[in-house]
N, C-alpha and C positions, 0 to 999 in steps of 0.2 A: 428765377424759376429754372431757366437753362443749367443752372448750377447747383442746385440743390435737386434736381429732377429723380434721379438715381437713389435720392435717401426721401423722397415724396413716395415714389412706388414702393421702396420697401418698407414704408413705414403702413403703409396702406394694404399690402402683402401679409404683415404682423396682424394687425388688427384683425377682432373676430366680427364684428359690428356688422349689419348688415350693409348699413351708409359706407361704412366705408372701400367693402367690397364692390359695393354699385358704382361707387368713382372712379376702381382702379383701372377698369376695363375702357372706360373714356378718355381717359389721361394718358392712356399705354397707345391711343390706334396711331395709327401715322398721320391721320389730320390734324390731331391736336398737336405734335410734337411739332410738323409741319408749321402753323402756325404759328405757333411759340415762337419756333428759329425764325421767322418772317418779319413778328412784330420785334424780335429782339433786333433785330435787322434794321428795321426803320424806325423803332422809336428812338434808337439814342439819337441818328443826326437831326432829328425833326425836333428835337430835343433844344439841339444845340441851336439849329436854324431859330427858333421861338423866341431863343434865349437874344440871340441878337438881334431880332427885330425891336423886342422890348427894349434894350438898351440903346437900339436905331432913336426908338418914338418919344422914346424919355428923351431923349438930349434935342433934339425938334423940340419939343414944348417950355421948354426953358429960356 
């Protein structure tokens, strides 16, 4: 999302659509962006932490 954000808003800016005018303005405030960069922030190590537990509890059960 962080990476294609820039080409989300413009493509939302293009559009004539009502829907799509009504998105852009919630996607543009500094809460959403805020967030984004947050969860971008914490999901990948929580990601990884997950990923090691499961290969922790697999190898325990064998």
């Amino acid at each position: 999302m962080i990476q294609n954000f820039s080409n989300l808003v413009s493509v939302f800016l293009q559009e004539k659509s009502g829907k799509a005018l009504s998105l852009y303005k919630p996607i543009t405030c500094y809460k959403f962006v805020y967030v984004v960069h947050f969860l971008a922030d914490v999901l990948q190590p929580l990601a990884v932490l997950s990923k090691s537990f499961r290969n922790r509890t697999s190898t325990l059960h064998r």
